[in-house]
C-alpha positions as CSV (number, residue, x, y, z in Angstrom):
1,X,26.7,-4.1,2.6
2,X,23.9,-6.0,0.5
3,X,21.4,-8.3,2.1
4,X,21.8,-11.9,1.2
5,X,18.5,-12.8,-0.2
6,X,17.2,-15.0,2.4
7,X,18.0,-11.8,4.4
8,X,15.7,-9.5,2.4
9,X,12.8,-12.1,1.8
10,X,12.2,-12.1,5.6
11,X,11.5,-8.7,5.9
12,X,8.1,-8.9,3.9
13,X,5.2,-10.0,6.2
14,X,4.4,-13.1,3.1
15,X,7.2,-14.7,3.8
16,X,7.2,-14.5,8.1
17,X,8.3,-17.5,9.3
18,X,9.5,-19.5,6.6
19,X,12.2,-21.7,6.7
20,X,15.1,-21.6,5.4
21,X,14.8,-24.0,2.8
22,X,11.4,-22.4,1.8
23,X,13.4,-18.8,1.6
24,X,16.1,-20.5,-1.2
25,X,13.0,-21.8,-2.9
26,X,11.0,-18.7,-3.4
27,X,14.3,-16.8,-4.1
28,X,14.6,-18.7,-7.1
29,X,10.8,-18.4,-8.2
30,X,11.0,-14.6,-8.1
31,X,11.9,-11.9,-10.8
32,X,13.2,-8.8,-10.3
33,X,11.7,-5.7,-12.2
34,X,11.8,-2.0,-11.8
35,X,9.3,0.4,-13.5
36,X,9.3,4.5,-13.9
37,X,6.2,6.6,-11.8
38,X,2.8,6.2,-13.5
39,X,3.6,3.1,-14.7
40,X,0.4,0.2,-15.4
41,X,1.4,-2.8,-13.5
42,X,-1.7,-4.3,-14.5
43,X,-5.4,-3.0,-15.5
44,X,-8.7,-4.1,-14.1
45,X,-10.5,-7.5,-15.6
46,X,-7.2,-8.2,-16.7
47,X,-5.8,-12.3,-16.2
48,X,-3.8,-12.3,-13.1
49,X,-0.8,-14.0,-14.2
50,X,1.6,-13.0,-11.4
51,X,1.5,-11.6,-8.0
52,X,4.1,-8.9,-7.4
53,X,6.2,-7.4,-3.5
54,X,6.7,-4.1,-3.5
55,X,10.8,-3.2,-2.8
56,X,10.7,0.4,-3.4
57,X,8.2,2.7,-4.1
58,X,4.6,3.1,-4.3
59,X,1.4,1.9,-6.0
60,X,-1.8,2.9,-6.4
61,X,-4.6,0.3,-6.5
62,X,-7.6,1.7,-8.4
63,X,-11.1,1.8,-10.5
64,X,-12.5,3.9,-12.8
65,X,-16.2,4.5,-12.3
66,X,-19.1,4.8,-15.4
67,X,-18.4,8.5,-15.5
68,X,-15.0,8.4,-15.9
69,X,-14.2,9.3,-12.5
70,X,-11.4,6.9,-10.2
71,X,-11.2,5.8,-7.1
72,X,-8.4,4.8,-5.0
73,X,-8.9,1.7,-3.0
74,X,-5.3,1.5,-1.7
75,X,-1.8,3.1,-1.6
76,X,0.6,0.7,-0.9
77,X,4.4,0.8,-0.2
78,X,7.4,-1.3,0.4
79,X,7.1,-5.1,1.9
80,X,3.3,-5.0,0.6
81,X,2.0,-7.7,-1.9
82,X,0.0,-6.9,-4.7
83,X,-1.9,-8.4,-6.9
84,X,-2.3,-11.8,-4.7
85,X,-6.5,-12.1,-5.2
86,X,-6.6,-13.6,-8.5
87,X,-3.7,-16.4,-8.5
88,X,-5.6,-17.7,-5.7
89,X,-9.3,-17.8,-7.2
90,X,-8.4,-17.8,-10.6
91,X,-10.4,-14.7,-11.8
92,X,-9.6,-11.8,-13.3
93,X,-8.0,-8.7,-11.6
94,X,-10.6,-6.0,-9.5
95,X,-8.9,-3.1,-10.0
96,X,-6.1,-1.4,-11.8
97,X,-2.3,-0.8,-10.1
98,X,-0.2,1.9,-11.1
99,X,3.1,3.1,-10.1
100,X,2.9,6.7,-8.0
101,X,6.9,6.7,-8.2
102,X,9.7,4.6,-9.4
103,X,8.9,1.5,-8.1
104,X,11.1,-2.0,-7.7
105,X,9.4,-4.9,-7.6
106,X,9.8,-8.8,-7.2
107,X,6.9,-11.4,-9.1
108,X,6.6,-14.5,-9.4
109,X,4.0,-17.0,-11.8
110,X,0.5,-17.9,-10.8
111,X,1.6,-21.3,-11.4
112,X,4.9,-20.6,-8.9
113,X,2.8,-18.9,-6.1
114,X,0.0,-21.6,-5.9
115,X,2.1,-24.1,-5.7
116,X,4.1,-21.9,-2.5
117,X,0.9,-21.8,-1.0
118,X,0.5,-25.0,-1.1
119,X,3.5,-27.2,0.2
120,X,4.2,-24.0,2.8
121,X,1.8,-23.5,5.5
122,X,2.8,-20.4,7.3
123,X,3.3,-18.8,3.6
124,X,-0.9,-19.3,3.2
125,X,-1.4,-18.5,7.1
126,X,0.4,-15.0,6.3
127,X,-1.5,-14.5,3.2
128,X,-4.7,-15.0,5.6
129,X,-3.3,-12.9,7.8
130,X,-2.7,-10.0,4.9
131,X,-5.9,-10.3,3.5
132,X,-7.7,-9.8,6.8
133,X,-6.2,-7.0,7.7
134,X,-7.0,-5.0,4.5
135,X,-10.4,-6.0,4.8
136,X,-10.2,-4.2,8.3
137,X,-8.6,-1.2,7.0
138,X,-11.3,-1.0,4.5
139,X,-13.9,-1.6,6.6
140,X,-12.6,1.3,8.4
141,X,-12.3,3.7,5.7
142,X,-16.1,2.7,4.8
143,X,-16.9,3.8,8.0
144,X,-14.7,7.0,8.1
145,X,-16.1,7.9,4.4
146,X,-20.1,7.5,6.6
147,X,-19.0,9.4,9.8
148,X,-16.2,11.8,9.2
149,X,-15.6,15.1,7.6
150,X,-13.0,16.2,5.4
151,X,-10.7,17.4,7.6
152,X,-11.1,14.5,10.1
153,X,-11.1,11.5,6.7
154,X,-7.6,13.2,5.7
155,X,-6.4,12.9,9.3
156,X,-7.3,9.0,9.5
157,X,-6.2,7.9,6.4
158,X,-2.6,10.0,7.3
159,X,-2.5,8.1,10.9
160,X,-3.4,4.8,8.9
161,X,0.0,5.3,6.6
162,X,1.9,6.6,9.7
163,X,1.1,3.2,11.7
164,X,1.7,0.8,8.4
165,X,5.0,2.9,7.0
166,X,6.1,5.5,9.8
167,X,9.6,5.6,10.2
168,X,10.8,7.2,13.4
169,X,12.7,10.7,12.8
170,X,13.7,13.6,14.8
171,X,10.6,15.6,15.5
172,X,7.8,12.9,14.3
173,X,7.1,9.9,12.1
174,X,8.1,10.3,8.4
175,X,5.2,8.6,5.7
176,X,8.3,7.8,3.2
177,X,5.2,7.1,0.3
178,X,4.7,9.6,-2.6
179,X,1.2,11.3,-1.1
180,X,-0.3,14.1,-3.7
181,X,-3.6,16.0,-2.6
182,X,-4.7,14.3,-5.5
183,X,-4.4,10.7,-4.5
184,X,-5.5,11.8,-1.2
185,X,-8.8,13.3,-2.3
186,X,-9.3,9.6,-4.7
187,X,-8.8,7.9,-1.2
188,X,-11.0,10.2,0.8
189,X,-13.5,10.8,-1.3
190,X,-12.8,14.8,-1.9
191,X,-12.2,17.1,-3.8
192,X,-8.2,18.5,-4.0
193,X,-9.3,21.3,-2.8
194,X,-10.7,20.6,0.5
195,X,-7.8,18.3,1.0
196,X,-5.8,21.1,0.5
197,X,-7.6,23.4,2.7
198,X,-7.4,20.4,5.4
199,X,-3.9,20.2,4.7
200,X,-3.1,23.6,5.0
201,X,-4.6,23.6,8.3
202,X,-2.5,20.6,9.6
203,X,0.8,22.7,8.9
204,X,-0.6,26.0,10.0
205,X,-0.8,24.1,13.3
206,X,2.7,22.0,13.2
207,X,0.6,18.7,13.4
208,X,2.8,17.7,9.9
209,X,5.3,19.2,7.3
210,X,5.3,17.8,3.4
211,X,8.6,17.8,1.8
212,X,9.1,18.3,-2.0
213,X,8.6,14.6,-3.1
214,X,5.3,14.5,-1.5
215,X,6.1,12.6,1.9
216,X,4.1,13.7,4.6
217,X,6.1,13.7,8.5
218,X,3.6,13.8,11.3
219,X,4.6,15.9,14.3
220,X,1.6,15.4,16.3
221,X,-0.2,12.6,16.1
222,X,-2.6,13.3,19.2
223,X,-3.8,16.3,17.3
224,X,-4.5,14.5,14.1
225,X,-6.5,12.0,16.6
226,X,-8.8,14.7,17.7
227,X,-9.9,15.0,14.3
228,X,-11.5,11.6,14.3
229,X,-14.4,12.9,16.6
């Protein structure tokens, strides 16, 4: 059975709280659109016409340094909003998004989300709330980046998606996000290969199992924790 769409709008933590009448309002301000993995939502310095809630799927947020090199600032999944900075202060995007997977998307206008924000309280309030906690989660991962190995850096960042995306299964908490060494490494600031070998390790021990589309299940999550020092 299909979700009405006042149904599925209340599941994403923008829209929390909103009445009723708000939830037929936004459904008709947003757009449905699905795009193929490694997909450019949008680039870096780029006008940010829309803002966009993940359905399905993942995302990369990103930048490419001087020397060519890129870092990943984020990996985001369903429920999340993206791209929400620059429809609020009018500037160009930070960083680049790309699709990791086959991703379904809603979006609606600059034009349509400022004026949301504005005659809906609780919508701003939650888009407060959102943009605290990333800069939390980043703040963390700064510090992480300053204090912790490889091994124990892969371990946090795992825990962190486990805690935002987990879903319960038998036997541990599934990550249901696309999750290559690659990406890792980009987040972590390592190469593959020590991921890899930090990786490794984590199965060797039955702390977690990756399946064949790249989602990671954690089986121990205590263990994980003792990586963190």
């Amino acid at each position: 059975m299909m979700m009405s769409n006042g149904e599925l709008l209340r599941k994403i933590p923008l829209f929390d709280g909103l009445t009723d009448a708000d939830l037929s309002r936004l459904a008709g301000a947003l757009r449905r659109r699905t795009l193929p993995a490694n997909t450019s939502l949008f680039t870096a310095d780029a006008p940010g016409e829309s803002v966009f809630i993940i359905l399905s799927g993942t995302v990369k947020i990103h930048v490419e340094q001087a020397d060519g090199t890129d870092v990943i600032l984020a990996i985001l999944g369903p429920s999340q909003t993206v791209g929400e900075m620059s429809p609020v202060d009018s500037l160009t995007r930070s960083a680049s998004v790309d699709t990791l997977e086959q991703t379904t998307l809603l979006w609606m206008s600059r034009a349509s989300f400022q004026s949301c924000l504005r005659s809906m309280p609780e919508m701003a309030f939650n888009l407060v709330r959102i943009l605290s906690q990333r800069l939390r989660l980043s703040n963390a991962q700064v510090q992480a980046l300053a204090a912790l190995d490889v091994p124990g850096r892969v371990a946090r960042q795992i825990l962190a998606f486990a805690e935002e995306y987990g879903t319960p299964v038998v036997g541990g908490t599934l990550i249901p996000l696309r999750l290559t060494q690659t990406d890792l490494a980009d987040m972590v600031g390592a190469s593959r290969v020590s991921v890899n070998h930090a990786l490794v390790e984590f199965r060797q021990h039955g702390y977690l199992s990756v399946d064949s589309k790249h989602h990671i299940t954690v089986h121990d999550a205590t263990a994980l924790n003792g990586y963190l020092g």
